[in-house]
Backbone bond lengths (Angstrom), bond angles and torsions (degrees), N, CA, C in turn:
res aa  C-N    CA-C-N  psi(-1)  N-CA   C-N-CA  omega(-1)  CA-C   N-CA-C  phi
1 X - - - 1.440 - - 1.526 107.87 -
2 X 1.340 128.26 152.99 1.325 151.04 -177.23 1.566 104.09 -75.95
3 X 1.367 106.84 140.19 1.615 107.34 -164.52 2.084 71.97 -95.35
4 X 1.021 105.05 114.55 1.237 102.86 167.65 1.790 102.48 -124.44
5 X 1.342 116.79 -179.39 1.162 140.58 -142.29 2.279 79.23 -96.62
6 X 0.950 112.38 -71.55 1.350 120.40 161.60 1.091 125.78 -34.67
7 X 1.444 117.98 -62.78 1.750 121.20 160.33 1.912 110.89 -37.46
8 X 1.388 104.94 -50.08 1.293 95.95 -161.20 1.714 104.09 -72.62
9 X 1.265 117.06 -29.02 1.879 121.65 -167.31 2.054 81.04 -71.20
10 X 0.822 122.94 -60.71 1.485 108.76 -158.20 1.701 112.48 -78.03
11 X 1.410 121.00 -1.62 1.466 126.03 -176.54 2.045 91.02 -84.75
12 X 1.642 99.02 -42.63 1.533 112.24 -169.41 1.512 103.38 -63.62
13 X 1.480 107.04 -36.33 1.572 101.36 -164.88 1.612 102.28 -73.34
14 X 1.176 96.77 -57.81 1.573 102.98 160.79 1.651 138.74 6.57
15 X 1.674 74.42 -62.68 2.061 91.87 -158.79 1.962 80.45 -100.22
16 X 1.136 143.98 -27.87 0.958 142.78 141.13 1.755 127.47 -19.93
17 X 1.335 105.53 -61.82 1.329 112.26 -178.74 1.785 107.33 -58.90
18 X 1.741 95.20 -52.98 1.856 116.39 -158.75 1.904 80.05 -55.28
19 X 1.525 123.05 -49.30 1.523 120.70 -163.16 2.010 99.12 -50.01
20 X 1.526 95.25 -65.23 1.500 88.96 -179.46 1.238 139.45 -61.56
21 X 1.299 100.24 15.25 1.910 115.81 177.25 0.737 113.81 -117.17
22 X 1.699 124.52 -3.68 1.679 128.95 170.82 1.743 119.78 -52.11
23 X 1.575 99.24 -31.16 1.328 119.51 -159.46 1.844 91.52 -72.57
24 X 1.203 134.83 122.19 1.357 154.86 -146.17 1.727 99.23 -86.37
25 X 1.571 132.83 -33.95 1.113 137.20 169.42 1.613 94.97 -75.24
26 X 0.945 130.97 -68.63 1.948 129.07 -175.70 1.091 112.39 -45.67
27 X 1.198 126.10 -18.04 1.814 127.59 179.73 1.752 88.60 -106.38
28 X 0.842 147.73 -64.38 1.619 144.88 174.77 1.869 97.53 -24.21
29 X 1.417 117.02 -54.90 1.295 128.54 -146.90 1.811 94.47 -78.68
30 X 1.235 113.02 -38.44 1.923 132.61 -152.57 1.659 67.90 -89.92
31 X 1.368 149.25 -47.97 1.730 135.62 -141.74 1.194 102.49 -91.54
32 X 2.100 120.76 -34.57 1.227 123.73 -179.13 1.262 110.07 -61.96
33 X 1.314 110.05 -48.27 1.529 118.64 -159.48 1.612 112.18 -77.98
34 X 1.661 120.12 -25.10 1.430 110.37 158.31 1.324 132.26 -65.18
35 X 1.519 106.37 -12.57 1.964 131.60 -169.97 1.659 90.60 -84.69
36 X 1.366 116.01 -62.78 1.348 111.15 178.58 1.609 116.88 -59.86
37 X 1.266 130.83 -31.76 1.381 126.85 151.65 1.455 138.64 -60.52
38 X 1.300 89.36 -20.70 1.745 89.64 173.70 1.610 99.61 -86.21
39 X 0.839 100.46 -20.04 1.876 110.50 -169.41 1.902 93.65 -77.76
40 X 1.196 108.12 -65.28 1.822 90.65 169.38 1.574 119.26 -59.12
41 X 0.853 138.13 -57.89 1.331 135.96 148.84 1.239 122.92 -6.05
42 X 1.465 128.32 -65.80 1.592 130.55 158.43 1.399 100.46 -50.12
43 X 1.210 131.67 -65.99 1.649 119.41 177.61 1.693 128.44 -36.12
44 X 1.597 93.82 -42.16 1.337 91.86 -177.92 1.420 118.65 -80.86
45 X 2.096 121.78 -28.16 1.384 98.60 160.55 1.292 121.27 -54.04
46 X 1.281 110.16 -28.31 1.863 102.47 -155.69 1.307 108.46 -64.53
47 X 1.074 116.62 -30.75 1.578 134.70 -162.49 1.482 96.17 -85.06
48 X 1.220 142.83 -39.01 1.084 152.00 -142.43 1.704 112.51 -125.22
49 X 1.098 97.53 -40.00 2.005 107.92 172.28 1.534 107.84 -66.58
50 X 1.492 117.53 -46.86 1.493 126.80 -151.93 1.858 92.38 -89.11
51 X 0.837 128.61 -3.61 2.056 127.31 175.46 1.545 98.25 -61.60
52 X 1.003 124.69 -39.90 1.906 137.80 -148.10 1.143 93.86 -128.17
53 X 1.256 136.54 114.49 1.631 134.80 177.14 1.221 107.22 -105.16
54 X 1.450 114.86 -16.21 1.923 106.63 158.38 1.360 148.98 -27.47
55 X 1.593 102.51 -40.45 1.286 116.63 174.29 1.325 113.56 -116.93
56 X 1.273 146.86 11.54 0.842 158.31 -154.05 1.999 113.71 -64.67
57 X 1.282 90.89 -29.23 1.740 125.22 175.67 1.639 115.19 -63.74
58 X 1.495 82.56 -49.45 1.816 97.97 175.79 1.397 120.83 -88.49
59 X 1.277 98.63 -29.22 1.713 99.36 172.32 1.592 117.39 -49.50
60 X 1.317 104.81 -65.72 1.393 145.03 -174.69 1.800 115.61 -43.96
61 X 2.059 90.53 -38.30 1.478 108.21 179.07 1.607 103.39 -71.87
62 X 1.566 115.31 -58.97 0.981 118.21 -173.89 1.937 125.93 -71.48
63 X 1.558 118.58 -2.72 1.539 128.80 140.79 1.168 110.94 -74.97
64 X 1.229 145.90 -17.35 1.400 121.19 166.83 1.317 108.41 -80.88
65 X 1.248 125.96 -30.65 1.403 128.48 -175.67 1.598 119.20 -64.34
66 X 1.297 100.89 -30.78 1.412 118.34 -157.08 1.982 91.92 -86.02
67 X 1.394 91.08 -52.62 1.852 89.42 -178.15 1.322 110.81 -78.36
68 X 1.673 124.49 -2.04 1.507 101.40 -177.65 1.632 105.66 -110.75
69 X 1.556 105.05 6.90 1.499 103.31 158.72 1.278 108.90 -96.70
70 X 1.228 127.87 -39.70 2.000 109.56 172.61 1.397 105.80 -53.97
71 X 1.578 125.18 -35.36 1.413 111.14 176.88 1.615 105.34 -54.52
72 X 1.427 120.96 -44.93 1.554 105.57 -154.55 1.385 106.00 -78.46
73 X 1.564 113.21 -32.29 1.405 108.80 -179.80 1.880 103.65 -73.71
74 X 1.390 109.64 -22.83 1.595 82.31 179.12 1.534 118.30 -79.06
75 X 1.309 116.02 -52.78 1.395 126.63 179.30 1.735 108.32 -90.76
76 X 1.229 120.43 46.91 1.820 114.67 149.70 2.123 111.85 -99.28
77 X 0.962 108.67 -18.74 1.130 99.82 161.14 1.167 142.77 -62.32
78 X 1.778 133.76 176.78 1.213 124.77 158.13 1.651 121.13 -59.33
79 X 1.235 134.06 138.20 1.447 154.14 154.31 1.218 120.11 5.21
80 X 1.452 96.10 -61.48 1.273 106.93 -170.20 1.633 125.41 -137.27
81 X 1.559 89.54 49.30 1.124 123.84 -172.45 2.121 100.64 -100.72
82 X 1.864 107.29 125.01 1.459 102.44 -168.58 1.469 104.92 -73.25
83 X 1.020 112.76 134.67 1.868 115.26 -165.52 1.783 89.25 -106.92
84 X 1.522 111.01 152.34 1.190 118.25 178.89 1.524 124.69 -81.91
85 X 1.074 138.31 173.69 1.108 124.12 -154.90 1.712 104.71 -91.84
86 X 1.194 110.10 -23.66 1.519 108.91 175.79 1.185 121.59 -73.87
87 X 1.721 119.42 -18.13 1.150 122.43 143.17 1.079 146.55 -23.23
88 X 1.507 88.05 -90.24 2.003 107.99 151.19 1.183 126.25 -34.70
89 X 1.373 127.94 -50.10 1.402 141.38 177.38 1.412 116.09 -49.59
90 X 1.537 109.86 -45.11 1.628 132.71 -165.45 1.937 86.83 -90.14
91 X 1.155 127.28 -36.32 1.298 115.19 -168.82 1.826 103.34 -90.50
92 X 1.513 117.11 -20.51 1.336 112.88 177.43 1.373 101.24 -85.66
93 X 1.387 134.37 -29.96 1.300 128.76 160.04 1.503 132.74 -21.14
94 X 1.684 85.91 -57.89 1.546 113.48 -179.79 1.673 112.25 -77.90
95 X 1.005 131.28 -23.36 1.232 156.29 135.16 1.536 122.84 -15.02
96 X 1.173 111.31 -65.60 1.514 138.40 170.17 1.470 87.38 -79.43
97 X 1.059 141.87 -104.30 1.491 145.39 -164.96 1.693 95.53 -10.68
98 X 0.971 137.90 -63.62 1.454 135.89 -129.93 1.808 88.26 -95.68
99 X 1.638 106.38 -45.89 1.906 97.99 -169.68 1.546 87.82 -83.16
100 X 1.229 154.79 70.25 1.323 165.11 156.12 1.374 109.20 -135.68
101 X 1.595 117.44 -32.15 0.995 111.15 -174.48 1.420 109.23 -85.29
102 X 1.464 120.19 -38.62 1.605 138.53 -174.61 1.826 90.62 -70.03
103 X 1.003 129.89 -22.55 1.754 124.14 -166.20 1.734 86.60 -85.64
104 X 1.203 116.15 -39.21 1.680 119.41 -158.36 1.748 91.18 -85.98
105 X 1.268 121.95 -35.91 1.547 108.06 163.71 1.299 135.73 -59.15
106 X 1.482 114.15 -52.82 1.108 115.22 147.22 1.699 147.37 -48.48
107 X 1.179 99.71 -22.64 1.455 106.70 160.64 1.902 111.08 -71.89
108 X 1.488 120.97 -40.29 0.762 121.52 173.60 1.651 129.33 -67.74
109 X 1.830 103.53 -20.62 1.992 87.91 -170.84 1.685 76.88 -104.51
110 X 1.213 126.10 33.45 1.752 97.82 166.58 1.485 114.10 -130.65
């Protein structure tokens, strides 16, 4: 890539952001708040998938797909290996997504 004038403001903002997320409460705060988004998110397919019962097959195919590759890309590594925060974020996402979905089942077999 071209050391351009652009390259450098977004490489800076960058290593900027990763600096201000070092702080252990700001990464707690950025992990809650993707958990609570994946959690509206599961609400909003459910609410929104189940209107049209046409595809309902494909929807369903393509959420398993979607959460069992953030699973592999999150957990194929070593243990105790420090994972980045966009990681985490994308895996607490999925996180919220999935207990939204089990809350929206349960509302349904009772």
């Amino acid at each position: 890539m071209q050391d351009t004038r652009l390259d450098r403001i977004l490489t800076e903002s960058g290593s900027r952001i990763e600096t201000w997320f070092q702080n252990p409460w700001r990464r707690l705060v950025a992990i809650v708040i993707m958990l609570l988004g994946g959690f509206f998110l599961g609400n909003i397919v459910t609410t929104t998938a189940g209107q049209s019962t046409q595809y309902d097959g494909v929807i369903a195919l393509v959420f398993v797909a979607m959460v069992e590759s953030v699973s592999w890309i999150a957990y194929r590594g070593k243990a105790f290996v420090a994972r980045s925060l966009w990681l985490e974020s994308v895996n607490m996402l999925k996180i919220g997504f999935i207990y939204a979905l089990f809350l929206e089942a349960f509302k349904l077999g009772s």
